[in-house]
LUMVEX-86228 format. One record per residue (C-alpha): residue in one letter; z, x, y. Coordinates in steps of 0.02 Angstrom, whole numbers. Example, Ala and Ser with C-alpha at 12.3 -4.5 7.8 and 13.67 -1.06 7.14 Angstrom:
2
[drentor A [390 615 -225]]
[drentor S [357 684 -53]]
//
This chain:
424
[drentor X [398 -4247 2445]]
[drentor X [287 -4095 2437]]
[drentor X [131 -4073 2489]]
[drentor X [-11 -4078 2331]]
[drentor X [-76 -3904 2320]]
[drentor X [-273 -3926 2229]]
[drentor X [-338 -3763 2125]]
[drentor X [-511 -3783 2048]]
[drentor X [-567 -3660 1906]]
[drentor X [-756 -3645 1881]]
[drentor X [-847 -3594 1704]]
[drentor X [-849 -3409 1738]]
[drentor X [-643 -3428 1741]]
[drentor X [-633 -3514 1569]]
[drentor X [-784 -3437 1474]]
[drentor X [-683 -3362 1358]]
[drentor X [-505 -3351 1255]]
[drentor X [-453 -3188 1372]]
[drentor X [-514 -3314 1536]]
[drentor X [-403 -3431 1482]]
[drentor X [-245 -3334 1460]]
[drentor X [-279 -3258 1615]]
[drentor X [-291 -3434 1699]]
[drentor X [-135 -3476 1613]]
[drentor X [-56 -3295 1720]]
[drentor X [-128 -3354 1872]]
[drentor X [-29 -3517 1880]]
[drentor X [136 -3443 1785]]
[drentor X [197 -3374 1982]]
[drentor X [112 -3507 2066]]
[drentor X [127 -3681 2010]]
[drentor X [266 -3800 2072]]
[drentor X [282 -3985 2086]]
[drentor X [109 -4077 2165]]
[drentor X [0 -3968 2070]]
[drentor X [-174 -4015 2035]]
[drentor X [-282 -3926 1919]]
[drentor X [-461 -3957 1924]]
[drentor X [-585 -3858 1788]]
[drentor X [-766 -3857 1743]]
[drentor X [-852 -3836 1593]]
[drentor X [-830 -3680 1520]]
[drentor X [-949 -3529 1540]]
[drentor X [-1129 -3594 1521]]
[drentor X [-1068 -3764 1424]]
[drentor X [-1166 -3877 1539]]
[drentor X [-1336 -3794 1530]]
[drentor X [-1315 -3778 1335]]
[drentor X [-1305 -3976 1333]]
[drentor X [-1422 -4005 1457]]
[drentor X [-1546 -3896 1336]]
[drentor X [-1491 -4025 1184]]
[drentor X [-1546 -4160 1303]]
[drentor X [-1728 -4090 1339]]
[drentor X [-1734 -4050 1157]]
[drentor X [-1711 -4238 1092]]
[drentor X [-1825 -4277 1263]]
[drentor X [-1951 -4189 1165]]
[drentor X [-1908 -4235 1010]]
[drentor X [-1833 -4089 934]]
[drentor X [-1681 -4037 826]]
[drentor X [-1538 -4032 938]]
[drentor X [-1416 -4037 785]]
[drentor X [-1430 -3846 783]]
[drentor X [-1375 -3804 949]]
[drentor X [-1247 -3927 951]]
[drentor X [-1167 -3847 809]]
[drentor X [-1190 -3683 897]]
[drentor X [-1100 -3751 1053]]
[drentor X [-977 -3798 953]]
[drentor X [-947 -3645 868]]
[drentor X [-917 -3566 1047]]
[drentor X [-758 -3706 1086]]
[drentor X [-674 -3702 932]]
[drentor X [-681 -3477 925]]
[drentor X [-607 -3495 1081]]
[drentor X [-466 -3606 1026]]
[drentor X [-431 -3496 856]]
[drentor X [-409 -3354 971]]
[drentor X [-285 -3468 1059]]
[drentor X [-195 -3575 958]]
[drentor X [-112 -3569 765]]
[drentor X [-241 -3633 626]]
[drentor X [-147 -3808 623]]
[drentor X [-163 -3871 794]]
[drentor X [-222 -4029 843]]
[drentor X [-338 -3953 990]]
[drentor X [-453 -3941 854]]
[drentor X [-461 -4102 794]]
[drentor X [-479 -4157 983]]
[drentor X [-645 -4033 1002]]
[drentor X [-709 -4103 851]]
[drentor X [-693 -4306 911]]
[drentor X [-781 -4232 1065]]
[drentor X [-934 -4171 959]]
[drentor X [-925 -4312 853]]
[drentor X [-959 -4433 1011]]
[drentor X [-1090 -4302 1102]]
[drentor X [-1195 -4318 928]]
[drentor X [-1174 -4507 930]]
[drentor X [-1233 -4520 1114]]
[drentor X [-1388 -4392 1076]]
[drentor X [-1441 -4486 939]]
[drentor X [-1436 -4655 1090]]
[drentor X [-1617 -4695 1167]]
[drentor X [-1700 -4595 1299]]
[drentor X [-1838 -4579 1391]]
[drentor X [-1894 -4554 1601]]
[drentor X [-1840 -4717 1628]]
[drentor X [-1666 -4701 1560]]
[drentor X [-1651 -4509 1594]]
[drentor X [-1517 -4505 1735]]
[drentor X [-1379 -4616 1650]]
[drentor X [-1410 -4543 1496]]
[drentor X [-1398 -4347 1554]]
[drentor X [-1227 -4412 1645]]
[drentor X [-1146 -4498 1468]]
[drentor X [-1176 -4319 1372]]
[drentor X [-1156 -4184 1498]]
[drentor X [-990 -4226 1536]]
[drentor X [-938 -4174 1364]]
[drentor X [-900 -4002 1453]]
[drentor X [-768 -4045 1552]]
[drentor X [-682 -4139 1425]]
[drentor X [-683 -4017 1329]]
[drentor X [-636 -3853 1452]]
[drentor X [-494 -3965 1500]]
[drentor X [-430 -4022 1344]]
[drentor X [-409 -3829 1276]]
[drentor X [-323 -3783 1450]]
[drentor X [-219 -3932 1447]]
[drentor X [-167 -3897 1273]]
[drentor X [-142 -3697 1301]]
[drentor X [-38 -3741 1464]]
[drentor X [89 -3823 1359]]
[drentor X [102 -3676 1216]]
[drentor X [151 -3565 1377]]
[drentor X [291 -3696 1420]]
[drentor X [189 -3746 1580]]
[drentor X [206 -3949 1600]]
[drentor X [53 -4015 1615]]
[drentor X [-39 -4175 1593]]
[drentor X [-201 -4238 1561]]
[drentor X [-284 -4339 1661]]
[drentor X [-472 -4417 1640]]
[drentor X [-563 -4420 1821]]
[drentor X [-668 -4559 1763]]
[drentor X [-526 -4658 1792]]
[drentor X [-491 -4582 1958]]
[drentor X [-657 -4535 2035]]
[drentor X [-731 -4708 2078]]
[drentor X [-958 -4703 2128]]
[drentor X [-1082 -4794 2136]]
[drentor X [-1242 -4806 1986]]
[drentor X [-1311 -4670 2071]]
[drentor X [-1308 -4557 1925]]
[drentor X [-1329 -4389 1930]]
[drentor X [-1308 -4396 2123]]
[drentor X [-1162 -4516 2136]]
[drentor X [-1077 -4579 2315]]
[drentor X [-890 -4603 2299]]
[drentor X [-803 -4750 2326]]
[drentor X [-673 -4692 2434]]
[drentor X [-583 -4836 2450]]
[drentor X [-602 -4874 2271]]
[drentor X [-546 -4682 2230]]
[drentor X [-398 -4676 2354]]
[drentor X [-334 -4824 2271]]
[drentor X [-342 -4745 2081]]
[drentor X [-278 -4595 2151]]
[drentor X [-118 -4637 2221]]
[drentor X [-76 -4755 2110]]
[drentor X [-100 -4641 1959]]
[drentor X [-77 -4475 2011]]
[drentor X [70 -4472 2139]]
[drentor X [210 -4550 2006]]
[drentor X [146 -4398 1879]]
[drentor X [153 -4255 2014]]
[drentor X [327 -4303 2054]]
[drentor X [344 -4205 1882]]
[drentor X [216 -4144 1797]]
[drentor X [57 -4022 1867]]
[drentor X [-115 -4129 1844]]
[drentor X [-250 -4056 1726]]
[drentor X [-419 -4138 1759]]
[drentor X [-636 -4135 1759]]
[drentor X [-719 -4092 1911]]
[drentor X [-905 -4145 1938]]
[drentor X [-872 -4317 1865]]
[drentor X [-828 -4498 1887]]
[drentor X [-855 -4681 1839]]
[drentor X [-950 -4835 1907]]
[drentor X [-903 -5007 1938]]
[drentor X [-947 -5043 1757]]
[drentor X [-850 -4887 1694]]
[drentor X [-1020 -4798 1645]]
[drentor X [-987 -4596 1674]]
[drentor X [-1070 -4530 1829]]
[drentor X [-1102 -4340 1912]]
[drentor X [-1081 -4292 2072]]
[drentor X [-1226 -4153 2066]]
[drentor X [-1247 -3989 1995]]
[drentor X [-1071 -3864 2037]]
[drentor X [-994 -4033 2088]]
[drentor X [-811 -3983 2031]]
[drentor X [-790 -3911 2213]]
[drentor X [-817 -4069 2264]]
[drentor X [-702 -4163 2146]]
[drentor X [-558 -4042 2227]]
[drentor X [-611 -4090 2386]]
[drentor X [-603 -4278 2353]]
[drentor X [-437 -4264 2278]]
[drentor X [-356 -4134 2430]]
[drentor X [-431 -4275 2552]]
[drentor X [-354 -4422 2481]]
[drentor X [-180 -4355 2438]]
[drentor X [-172 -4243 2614]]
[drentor X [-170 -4073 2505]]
[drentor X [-88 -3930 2596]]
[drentor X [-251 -3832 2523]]
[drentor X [-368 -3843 2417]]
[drentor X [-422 -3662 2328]]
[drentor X [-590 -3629 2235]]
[drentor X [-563 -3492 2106]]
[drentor X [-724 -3371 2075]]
[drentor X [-786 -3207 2002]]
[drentor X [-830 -3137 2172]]
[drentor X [-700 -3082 2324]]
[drentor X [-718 -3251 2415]]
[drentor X [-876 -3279 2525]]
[drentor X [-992 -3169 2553]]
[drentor X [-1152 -3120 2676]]
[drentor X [-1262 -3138 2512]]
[drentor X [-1251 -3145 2333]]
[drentor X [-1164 -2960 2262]]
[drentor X [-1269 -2988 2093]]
[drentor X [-1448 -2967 2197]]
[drentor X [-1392 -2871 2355]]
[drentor X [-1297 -2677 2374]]
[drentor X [-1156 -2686 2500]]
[drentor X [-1123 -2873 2538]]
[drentor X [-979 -2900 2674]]
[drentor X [-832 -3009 2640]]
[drentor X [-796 -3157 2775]]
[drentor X [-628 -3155 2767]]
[drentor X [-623 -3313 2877]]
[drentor X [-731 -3426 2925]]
[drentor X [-735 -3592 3025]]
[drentor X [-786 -3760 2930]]
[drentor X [-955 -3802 3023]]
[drentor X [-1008 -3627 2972]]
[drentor X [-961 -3612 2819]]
[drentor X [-1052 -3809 2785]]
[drentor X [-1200 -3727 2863]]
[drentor X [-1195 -3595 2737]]
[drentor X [-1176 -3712 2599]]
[drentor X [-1340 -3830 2674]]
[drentor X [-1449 -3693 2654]]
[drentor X [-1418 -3640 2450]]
[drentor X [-1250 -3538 2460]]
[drentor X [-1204 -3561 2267]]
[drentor X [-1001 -3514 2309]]
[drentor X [-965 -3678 2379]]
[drentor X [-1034 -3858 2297]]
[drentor X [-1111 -3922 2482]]
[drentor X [-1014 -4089 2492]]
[drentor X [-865 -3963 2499]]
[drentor X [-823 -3944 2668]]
[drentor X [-846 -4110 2756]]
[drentor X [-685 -4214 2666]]
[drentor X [-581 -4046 2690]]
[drentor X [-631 -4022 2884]]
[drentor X [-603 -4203 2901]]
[drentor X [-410 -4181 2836]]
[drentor X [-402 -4017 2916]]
[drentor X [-370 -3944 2745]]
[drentor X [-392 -3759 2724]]
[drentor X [-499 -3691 2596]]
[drentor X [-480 -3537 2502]]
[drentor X [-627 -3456 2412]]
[drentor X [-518 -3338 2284]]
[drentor X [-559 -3206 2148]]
[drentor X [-478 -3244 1986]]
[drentor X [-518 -3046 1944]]
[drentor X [-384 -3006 2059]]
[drentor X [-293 -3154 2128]]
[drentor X [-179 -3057 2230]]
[drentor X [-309 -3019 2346]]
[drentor X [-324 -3132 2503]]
[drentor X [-507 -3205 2470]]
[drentor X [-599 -3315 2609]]
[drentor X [-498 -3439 2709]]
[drentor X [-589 -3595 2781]]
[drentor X [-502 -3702 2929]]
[drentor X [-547 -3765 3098]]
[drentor X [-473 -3613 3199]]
[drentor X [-583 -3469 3109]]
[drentor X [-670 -3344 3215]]
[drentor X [-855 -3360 3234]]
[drentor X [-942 -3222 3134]]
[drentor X [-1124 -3175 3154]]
[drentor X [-1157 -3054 3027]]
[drentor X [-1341 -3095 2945]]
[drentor X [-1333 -3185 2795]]
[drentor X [-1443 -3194 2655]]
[drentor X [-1460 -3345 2566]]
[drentor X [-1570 -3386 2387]]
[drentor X [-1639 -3556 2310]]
[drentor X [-1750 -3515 2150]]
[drentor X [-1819 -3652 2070]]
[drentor X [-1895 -3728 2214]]
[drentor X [-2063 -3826 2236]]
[drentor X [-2162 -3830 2409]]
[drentor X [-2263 -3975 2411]]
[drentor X [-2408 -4026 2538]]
[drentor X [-2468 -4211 2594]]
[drentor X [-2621 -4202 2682]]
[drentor X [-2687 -4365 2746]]
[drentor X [-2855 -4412 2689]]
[drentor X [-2945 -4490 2828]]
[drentor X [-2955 -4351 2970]]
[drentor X [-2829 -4434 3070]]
[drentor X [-2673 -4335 3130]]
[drentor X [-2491 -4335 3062]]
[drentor X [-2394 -4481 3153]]
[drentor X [-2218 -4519 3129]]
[drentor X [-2240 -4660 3015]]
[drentor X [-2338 -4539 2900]]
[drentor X [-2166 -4437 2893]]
[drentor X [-2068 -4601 2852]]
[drentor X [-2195 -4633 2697]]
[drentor X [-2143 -4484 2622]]
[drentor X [-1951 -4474 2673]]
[drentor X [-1928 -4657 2610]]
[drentor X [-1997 -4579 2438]]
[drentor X [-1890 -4453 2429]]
[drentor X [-1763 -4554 2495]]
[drentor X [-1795 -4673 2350]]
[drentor X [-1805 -4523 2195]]
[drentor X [-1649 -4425 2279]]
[drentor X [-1738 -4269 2318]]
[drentor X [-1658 -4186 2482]]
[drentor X [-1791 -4089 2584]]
[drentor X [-1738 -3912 2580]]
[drentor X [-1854 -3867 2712]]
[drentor X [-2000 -3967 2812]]
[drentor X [-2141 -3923 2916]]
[drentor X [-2294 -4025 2986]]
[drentor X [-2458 -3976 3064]]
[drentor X [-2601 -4061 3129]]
[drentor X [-2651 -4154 2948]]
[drentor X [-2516 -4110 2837]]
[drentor X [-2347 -4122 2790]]
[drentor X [-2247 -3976 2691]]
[drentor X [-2090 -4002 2603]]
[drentor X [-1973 -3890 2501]]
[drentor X [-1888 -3970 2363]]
[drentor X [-1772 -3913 2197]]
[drentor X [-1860 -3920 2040]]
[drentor X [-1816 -4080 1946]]
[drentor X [-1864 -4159 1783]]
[drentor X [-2002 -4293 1798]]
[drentor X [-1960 -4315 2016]]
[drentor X [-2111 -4205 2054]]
[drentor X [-2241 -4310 1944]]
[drentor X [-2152 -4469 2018]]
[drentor X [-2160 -4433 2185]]
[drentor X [-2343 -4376 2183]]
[drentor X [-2400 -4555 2081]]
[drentor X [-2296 -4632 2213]]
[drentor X [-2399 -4561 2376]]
[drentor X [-2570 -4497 2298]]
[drentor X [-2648 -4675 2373]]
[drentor X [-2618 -4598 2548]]
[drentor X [-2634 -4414 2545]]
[drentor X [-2713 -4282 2465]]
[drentor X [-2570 -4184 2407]]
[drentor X [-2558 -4005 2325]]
[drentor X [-2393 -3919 2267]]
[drentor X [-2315 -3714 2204]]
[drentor X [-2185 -3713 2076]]
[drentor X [-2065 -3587 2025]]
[drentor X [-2053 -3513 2220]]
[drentor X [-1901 -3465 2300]]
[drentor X [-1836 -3520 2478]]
[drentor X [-1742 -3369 2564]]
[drentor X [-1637 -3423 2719]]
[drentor X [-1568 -3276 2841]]
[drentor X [-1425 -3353 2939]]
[drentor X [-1400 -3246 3120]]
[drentor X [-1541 -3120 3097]]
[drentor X [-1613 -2977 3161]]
[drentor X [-1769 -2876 3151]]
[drentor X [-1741 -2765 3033]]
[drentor X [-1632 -2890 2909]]
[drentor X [-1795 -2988 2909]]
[drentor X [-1899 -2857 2867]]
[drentor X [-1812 -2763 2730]]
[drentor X [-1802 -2931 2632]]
[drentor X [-1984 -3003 2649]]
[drentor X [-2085 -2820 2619]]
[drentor X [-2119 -2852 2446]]
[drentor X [-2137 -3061 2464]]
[drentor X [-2302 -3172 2438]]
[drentor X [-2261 -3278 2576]]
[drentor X [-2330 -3485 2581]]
[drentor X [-2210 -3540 2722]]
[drentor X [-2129 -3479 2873]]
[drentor X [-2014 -3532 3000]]
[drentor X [-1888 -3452 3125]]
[drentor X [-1770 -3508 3262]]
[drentor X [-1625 -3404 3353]]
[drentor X [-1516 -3430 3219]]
[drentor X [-1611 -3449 3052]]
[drentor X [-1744 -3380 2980]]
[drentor X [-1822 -3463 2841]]
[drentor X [-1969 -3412 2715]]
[drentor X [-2046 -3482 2534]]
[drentor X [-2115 -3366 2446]]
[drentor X [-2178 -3272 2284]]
[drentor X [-2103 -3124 2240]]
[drentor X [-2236 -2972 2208]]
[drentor X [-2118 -2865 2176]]
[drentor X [-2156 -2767 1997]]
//
């Protein structure tokens, strides 16, 4: 039997009727037996919804915008399919259940689980449309739900796999359909014990391929973007970006830990693990060779310039003129620990402890009513964390000139700063 071969398509591949037939192209030379198919949401699906879900957090009209969203799916599919289809009945049961599960309780308590049962409305429906086009181009595909393969814990939003659990699902469902059929199927979500729908994190779809070229020994997994493959920084922000065109897995993870949005960061570790190749391609021109991930890659250190907006340096200063002590370190981490924030960058002094963390709905006011009894603690919001990975001199200066900076730190390898930009 033949190896599984994973491709993953992200929003910017499906965001419209023209995406779609071109998606359709890419696979018409490629696809063979053991073909996975792995899609996100398409365009910018998920932030739509997660916009309906602040607006009923606040109490608002969300009927509008759903309609709206709506409106966007079903243009794409008259551009795609004949008036009397059934893909449009299908987009409409979709709606029909996202309304019913907006109109369900919500509040902080609750918000997690509930953001996980509506946003994965977007992948159902991105891969309910490409299923359904597939098979008007005579490409034999099925449709498979990953809740029913991707097996978590109740972590929502942030949910561990059960591997175990997953493998198990996997096999036993997938392999007898890849025997003949290619595999259409949701990235970024799963299911727990009790069936509820979980996420594995924001961009998690890379991860979903990753799971699934792990646990049925892929012969490679490939990650299908609107840039070349990987690059030294983002070519939307920065004039003449360099294309890796390999790179070894423990730098291209390192990459990924920092903020680099090409690759979901729980990527690399299942893949290296396998010794699965990854290819970062360009669905723009697919014949082009892209970024190739494996063990034997050459070392490359050309600076890199890495982004996170949206970030939030907070400061715990303790209140009774004593110094910072480890256990003052574990107060905080076990917090954060606690409200799944990751520490995106950490630095103590004499008095005080400084963390970088993303911006997240209601974990900032939780986290300071959880430690306010033992620190004083101030906080910046909407800053930006740049990373430069193998820098030099001049890299470093070009990119902070214009920058209100609140935190520094550098090492051989990495610089890292948090900043305002003054730029006008």
């Amino acid at each position: 039997m033949a190896k599984t071969v994973i491709y993953k398509f992200g929003g910017a591949s499906v965001k419209d009727a023209s995406a779609v037939r071109n998606l359709a192209e890419i696979l018409r030379n490629r696809l063979r037996k053991n073909f996975i198919i792995v899609v996100s949401a398409m365009g910018k699906t998920t932030n739509a919804i997660e916009s309906l879900i602040l607006a009923k957090l606040e109490q608002k009209d969300f009927y509008q915008n759903s309609t709206i969203l709506k409106s966007y799916h079903l243009g794409i599919c008259q551009e795609l399919f004949p008036e009397n289809h059934s893909v449009f009945s299908e987009v409409e049961n979709i709606f029909i259940q996202l309304n019913h599960d907006l109109e369900l309780p919500l509040s902080q308590d609750n918000y997690d689980e509930f953001y996980d049962r509506v946003i994965c409305c977007g992948e159902l429906l991105a891969t309910r449309i490409v299923t359904e086009f597939l098979c008007t181009t005579d490409l034999m595909v099925v449709w498979k739900d990953a809740r029913k393969l991707i097996q978590t814990d109740s972590s929502f939003r942030f949910a561990k796999i059960n591997w175990d659990m997953t493998k198990k699902k996997c096999q036993s469902q997938l392999l007898p359909i890849l025997e003949q059929f290619t595999v259409v199927t949701q990235g970024f979500i799963g299911a727990d014990p009790k069936g509820r729908t979980t996420t594995l994190g924001r961009e998690g779809s890379d991860f979903t391929a990753a799971i699934l070229g792990s646990i049925l020994n892929a012969s490679s997994v490939t990650i299908w973007k609107d840039v070349p493959g990987i690059l030294n920084a983002d070519p939307k922000l920065f004039p003449n970006t360099q294309l890796f065109d390999e790179l070894e897995y423990r730098q291209a993870a390192e990459m990924t830990y920092y903020g680099a949005s090409v690759i979901h960061p729980k990527t690399i570790k299942p893949l290296a693990n396998s010794n699965i190749p990854l290819f970062v391609k360009s669905f723009l021109n697919p014949e082009a060779a892209g970024t190739k991930i494996f063990g034997e890659a050459k070392s490359h250190q050309i600076p890199t310039i890495i982004l996170k907006e949206n970030q939030v340096l907070v400061s715990f200063k303790v209140k009774d003129f004593t110094f910072i002590e480890e256990h003052h370190i574990h107060q905080v981490y076990d917090q954060l620990q606690q409200l799944k924030l990751r520490v995106n960058m950490l630095q103590t002094s004499a008095i005080t402890i400084s963390i970088v963390i993303d911006t997240q709905l209601f974990k900032l006011e939780q986290l300071l009513n959880r430690l306010k009894e033992q620190f004083e603690i101030r906080y910046n919001e909407g800053l930006t964390l740049l990373t430069i990975l193998h820098p030099n001199p001049k890299v470093i200066a070009e990119q902070v000139e214009w920058l209100e900076i609140l935190l520094e730190q550098s090492t051989r390898t990495t610089y890292m700063v948090v900043c305002r930009s003054n730029q006008s």
